[in-house]
C-alpha positions in Angstrom: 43.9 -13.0 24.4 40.5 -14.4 23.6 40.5 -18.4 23.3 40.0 -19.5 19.5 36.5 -20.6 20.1 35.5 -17.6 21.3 37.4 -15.9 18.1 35.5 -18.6 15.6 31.8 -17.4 17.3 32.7 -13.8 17.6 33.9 -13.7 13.5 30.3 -16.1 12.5 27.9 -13.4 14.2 30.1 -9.9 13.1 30.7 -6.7 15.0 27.8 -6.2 17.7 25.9 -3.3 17.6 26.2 -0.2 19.0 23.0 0.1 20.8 21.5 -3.0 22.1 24.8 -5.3 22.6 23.0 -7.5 25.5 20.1 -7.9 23.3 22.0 -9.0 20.4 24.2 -11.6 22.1 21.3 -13.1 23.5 19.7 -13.9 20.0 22.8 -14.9 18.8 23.5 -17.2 21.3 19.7 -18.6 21.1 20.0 -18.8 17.2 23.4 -21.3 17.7 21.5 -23.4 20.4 18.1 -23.5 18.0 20.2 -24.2 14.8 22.9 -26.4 16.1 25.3 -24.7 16.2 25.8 -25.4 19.9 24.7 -28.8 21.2 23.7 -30.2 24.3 26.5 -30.7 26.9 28.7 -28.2 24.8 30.7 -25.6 26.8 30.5 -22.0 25.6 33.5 -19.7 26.2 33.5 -17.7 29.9 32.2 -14.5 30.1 35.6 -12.7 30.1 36.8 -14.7 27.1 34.2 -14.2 25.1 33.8 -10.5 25.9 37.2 -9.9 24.7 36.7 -11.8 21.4 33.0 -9.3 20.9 34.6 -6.5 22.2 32.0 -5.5 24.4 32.1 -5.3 28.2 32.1 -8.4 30.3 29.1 -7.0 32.7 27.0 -7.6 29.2 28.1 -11.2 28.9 27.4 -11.7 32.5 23.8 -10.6 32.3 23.1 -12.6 29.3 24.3 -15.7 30.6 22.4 -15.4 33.3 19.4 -14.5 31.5 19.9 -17.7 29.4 20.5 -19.6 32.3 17.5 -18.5 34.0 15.6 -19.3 30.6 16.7 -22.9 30.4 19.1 -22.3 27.6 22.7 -22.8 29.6 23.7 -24.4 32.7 25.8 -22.3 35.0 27.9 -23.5 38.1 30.7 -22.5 39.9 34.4 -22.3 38.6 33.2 -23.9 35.2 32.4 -23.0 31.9 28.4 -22.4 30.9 27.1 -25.8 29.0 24.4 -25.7 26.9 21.4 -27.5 27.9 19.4 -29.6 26.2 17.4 -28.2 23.7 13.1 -28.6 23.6 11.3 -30.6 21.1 10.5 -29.3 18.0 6.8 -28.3 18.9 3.6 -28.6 17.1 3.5 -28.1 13.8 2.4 -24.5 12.4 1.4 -24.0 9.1 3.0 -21.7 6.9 1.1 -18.1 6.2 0.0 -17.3 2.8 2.1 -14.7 1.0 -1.6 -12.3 1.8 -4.1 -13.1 3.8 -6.7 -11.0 2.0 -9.4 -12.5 0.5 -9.5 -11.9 -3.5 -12.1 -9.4 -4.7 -15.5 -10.4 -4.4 -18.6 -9.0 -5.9 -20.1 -8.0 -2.8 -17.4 -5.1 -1.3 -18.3 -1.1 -1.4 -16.0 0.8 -3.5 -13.5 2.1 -1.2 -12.9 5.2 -3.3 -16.5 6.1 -1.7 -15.0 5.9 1.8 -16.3 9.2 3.4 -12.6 10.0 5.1 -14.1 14.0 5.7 -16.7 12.6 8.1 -14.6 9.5 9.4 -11.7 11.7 10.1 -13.9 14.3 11.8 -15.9 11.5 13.8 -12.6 10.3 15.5 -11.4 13.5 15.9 -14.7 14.1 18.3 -14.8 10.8 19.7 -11.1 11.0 20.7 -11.6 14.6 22.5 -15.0 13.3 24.3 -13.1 10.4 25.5 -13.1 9.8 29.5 -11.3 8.1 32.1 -14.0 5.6 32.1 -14.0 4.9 28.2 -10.3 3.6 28.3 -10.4 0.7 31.1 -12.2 -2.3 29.4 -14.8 -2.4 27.5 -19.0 -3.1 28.0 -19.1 -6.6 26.7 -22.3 -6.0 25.1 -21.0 -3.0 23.2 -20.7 1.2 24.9 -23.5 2.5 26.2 -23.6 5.2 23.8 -23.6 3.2 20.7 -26.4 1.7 21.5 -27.9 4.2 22.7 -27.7 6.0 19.0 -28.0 2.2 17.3 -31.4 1.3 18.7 -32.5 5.0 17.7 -31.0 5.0 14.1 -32.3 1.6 13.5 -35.9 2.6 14.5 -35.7 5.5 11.9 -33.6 3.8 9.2 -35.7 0.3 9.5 -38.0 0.7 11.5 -36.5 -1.9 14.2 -38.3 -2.1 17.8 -35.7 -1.8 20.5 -34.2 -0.4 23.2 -30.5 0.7 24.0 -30.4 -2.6 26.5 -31.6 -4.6 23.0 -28.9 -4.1 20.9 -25.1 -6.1 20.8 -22.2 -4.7 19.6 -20.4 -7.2 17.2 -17.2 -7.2 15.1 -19.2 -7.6 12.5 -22.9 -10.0 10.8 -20.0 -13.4 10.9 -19.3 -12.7 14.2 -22.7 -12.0 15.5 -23.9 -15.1 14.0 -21.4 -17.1 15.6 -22.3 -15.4 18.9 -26.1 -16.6 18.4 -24.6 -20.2 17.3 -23.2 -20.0 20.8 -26.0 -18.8 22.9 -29.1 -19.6 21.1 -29.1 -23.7 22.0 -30.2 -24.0 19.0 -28.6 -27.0 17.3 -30.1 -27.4 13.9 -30.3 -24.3 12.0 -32.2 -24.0 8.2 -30.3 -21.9 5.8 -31.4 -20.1 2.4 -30.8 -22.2 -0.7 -28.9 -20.3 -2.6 -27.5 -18.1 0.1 -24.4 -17.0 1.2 -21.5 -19.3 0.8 -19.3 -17.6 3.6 -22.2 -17.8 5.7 -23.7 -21.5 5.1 -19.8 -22.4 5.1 -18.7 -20.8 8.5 -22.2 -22.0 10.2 -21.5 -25.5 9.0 -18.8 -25.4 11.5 -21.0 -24.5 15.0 -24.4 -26.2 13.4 -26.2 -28.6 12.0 -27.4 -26.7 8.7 -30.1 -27.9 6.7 -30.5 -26.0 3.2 -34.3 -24.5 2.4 -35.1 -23.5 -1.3 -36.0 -20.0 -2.5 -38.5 -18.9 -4.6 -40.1 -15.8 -6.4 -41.0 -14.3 -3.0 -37.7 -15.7 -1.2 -37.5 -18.5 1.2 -40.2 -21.2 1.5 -41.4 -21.6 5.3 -43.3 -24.8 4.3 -39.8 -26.1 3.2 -38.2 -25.5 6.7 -37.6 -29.4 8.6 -39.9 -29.7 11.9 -36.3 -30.0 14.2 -34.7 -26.6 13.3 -34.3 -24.4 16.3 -33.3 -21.5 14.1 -33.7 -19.9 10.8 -31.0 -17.9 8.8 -33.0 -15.3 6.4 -32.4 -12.0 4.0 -35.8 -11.1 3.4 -35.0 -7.7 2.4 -32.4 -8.5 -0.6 -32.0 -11.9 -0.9 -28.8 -13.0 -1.2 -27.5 -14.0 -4.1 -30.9 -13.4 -5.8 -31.8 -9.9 -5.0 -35.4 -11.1 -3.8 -37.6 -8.9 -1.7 -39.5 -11.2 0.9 -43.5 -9.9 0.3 -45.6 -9.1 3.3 -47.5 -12.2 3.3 -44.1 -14.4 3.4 -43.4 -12.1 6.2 -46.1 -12.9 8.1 -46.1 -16.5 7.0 -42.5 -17.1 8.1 -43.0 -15.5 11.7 -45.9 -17.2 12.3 -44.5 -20.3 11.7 -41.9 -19.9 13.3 -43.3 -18.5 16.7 -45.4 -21.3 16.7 -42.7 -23.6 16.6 -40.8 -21.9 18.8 -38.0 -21.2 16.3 -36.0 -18.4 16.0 -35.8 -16.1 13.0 -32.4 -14.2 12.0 -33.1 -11.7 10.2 -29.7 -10.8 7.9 -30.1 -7.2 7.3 -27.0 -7.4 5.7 -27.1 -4.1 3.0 -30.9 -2.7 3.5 -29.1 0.8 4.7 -28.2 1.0 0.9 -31.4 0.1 -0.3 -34.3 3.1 -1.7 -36.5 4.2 1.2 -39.4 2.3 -0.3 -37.7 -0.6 0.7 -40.3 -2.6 3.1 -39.0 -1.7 6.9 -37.2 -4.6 8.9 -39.3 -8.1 9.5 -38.1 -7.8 13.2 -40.9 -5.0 13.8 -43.2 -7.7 13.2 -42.3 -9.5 16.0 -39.3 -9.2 18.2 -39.9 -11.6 20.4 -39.2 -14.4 17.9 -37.0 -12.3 14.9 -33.6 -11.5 16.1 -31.9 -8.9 13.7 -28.3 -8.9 12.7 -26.6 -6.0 10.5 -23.5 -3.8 10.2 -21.3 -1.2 8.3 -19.7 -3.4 6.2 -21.8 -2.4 3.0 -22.9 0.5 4.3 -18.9 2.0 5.3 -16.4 -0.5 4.5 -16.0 -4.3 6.3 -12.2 -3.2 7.3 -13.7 -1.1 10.2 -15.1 -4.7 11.8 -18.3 -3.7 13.6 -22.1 -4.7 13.9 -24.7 -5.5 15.7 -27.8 -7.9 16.9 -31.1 -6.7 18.1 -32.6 -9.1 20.7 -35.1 -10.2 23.3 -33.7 -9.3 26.7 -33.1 -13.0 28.1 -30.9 -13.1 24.5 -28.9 -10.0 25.1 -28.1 -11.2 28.8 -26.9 -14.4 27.3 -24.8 -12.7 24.6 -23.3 -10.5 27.3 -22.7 -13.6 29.5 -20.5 -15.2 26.4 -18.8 -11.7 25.5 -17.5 -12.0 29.1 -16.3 -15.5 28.1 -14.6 -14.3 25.4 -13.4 -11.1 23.7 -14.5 -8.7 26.2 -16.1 -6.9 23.4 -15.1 -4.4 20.5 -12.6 -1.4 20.2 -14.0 1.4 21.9 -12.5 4.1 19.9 -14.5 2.6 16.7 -17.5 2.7 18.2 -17.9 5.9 19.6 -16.0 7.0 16.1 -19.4 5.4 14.7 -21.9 6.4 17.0 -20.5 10.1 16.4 -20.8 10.0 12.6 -24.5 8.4 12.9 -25.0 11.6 15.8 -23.7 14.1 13.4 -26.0 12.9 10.0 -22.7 11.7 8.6 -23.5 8.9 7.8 -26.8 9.6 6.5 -25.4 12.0 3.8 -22.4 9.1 3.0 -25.0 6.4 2.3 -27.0 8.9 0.5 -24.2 10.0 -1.7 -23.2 6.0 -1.8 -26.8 5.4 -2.9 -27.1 7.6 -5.9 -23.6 6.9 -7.2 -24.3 2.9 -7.0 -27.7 3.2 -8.5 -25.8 5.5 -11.7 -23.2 2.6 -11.9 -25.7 -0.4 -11.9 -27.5 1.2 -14.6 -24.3 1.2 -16.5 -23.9 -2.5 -15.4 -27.5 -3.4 -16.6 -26.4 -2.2 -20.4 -23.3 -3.9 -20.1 -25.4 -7.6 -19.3 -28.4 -6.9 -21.8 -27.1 -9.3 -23.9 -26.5 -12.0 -21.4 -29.4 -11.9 -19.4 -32.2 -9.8 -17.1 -30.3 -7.7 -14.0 -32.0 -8.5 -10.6 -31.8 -6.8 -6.9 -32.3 -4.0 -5.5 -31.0 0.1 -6.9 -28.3 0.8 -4.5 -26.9 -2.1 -3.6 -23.3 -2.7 -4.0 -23.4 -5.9 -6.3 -26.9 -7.4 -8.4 -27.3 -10.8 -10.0 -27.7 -11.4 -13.6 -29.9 -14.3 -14.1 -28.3 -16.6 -16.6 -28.4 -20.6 -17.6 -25.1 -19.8 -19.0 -22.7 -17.7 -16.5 -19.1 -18.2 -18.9 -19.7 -15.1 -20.9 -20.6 -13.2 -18.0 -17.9 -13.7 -16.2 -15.0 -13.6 -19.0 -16.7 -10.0 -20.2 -16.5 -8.9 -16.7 -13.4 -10.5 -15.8 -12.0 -8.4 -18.9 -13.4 -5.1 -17.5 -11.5 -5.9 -13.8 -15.6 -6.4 -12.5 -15.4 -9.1 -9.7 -18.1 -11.9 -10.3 -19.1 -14.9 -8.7 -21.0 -17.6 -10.7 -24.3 -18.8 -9.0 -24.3 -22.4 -9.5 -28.5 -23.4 -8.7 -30.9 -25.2 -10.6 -33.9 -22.8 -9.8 -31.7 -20.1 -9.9 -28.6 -19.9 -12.2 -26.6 -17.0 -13.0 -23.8 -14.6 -11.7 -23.6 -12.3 -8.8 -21.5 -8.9 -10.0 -20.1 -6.4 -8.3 -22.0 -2.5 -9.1 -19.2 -0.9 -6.5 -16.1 -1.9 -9.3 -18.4 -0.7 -12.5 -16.9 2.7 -12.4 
């Protein structure tokens, strides 16, 4: 007959399973230790006595108590019962996660509706065929060969960008490749575009010293950049929030400048694959010694899939490699040869196309819908413009009624309210 204490635990945890019994005990038996149940110094019935009162076989009890024992959780000795041991401090403190992690909608997300599963699915399919031995050990830190083999030729075409395969560094996306170059650039004081991105200017406030430069007409003011920034943060071909497009002579202007201070320039060619075809090509033709270019899918495709890119100087892209190798070890390879099959195949040429001419319809909608409040600014294509406005509340309570994410620009030289084009369906 099992002893009563061995009865009393058996009837708190209920019938054991009948798959799995060793597995079960063991958490039971953890949960009483963690929970008090079972204190230090307690005895805990023997292994026959207790495998009567659970009705399973004693081998079971005997392997669990000597996996607890060998844990740290129970004491075992000869001819005596197994005590509990004393349990560990309670740890560091962990805070508690959000109900959803997601971020609420923002203005500047593609419709996923517009995902283009056909050519994704097909992509993958191809990728996943052509994949070799080689392709499933780990990774190229600085992204597959083949990506950026069909990166650096796609970005020539698309924008116009000067570089070779070894140029170009696979990312999990523009946040992450600017927290690379935060790492491996030196540089500690970076200037930032005032307004700009908020996501940006607030993760970059964590790995730099950011100084805030204003934006005019023509986008951000060289002049305005301080003498001891190492680096500066850009988005000459659709300012963001504005929708500014960075003339040639700014262009020039800025690179100049810069070179001869021996300052970088990142160029944040965030969204330009969604822009028209007029749209100027990328600043980093002008001089890629000094302009370091930084884009991805996330406008273009969706952000979910996580990957991007940065084109730069060699003695860059070995450093970047050098701190991949520190780190993450680099990006899935099944998602990028899924991408670099989709840009091989024109797929993603005829998705941001298609992409293109539906967001242009939809932001011509959007422009009669803000008449009344104010002029619509940015560039046809673009998955959100900015309505410039001294008084953003209407804006944003008529498009909070339609379900149109907004988000209010809050600038003295440039007020209004960035909205979403993707979500005016």
């Amino acid at each position: 007959m099992p002893s009563d204490e061995a009865v009393r635990l058996a009837a708190s945890w209920g019938e054991a399973p009948r798959n799995g019994k060793g597995a079960w005990l063991r958490a039971r038996l953890i949960a009483a230790i963690r929970e008090g149940w079972l204190n230090a110094g307690d005895t805990i019935p023997g292994a026959r006595d207790l495998a009567s009162a659970l009705d399973v076989s004693r081998g079971t009890v005997d392997s669990v108590y000597s996996q607890l024992s060998a844990e740290g959780f129970i004491e075992q000795a000869p001819r005596r019962r197994p005590a509990v041991m004393a349990a560990p401090g309670a740890g560091p403190a962990v805070p508690s996660m959000p109900a959803s992690a997601a971020p609420p909608p923002t203005p500047g997300v593609p419709d996923p509706s517009l995902f283009p599963h056909r050519a994704w699915s097909a992509a993958a399919r191809t990728a996943l065929a052509r994949l070799g031995p080689d392709d499933l050990g780990y990774p190229d830190p600085s992204g597959h060969p083949h990506l950026r083999l069909v990166l650096a030729e796609w970005l020539r075409r698309t924008r116009g960008v000067a570089a070779e395969p070894d140029d170009v560094h696979v990312t999990a996306g523009v946040a992450h490749a600017m927290a690379l170059l935060a790492d491996v650039l030196g540089a500690e004081t970076w200037a930032l575009e005032r307004p700009g991105s908020p996501g940006s200017t607030h993760m970059m406030r964590q790995l730099v010293d950011v100084r805030q430069v204003p934006v005019d007409a023509s986008g951000l003011v060289p002049e305005a950049i301080p003498p001891g920034a190492g680096a500066v943060l850009v988005t000459p071909t659709h300012q963001y929030p504005t929708g500014v497009l960075m003339p040639a002579d700014r262009r020039r202007a800025l690179v100049e400048t810069s070179g001869a201070a021996g300052r970088w320039v990142i160029e944040d060619d965030w969204d330009s694959q969604m822009a028209p075809p007029s749209v100027p090509s990328a600043m980093q033709a002008l001089a890629p010694e000094t302009v370091i270019l930084i884009g991805s899918v996330s406008k273009s495709i969706a952000p979910g899939i996580r990957l991007g890119w940065i084109v730069s100087p060699p003695s860059v892209a070995e450093r970047l490699k050098d701190a991949r190798q520190r780190t993450d070890l680099g990006v899935s390879v099944f998602v990028q040869l899924t991408v670099a099959e989709l840009i091989s195949s024109g797929g993603l040429d005829r998705h941001i196309r298609r992409a293109r001419a539906e967001y242009e319809r939809r932001r011509a909608r959007l422009e009669e819908l803000v008449r009344p409040y104010g002029p619509l600014i940015g560039l046809p294509g673009a998955v959100h413009a900015f309505v410039q406005t001294a008084s953003p509340e209407p804006v944003v309570a008529d498009m909070n009624r339609r379900g149109i994410p907004t988000v209010v620009v809050d600038d003295e030289h440039h007020p209004g309210v960035l909205v979403s084009v993707a979500a005016c369906k």
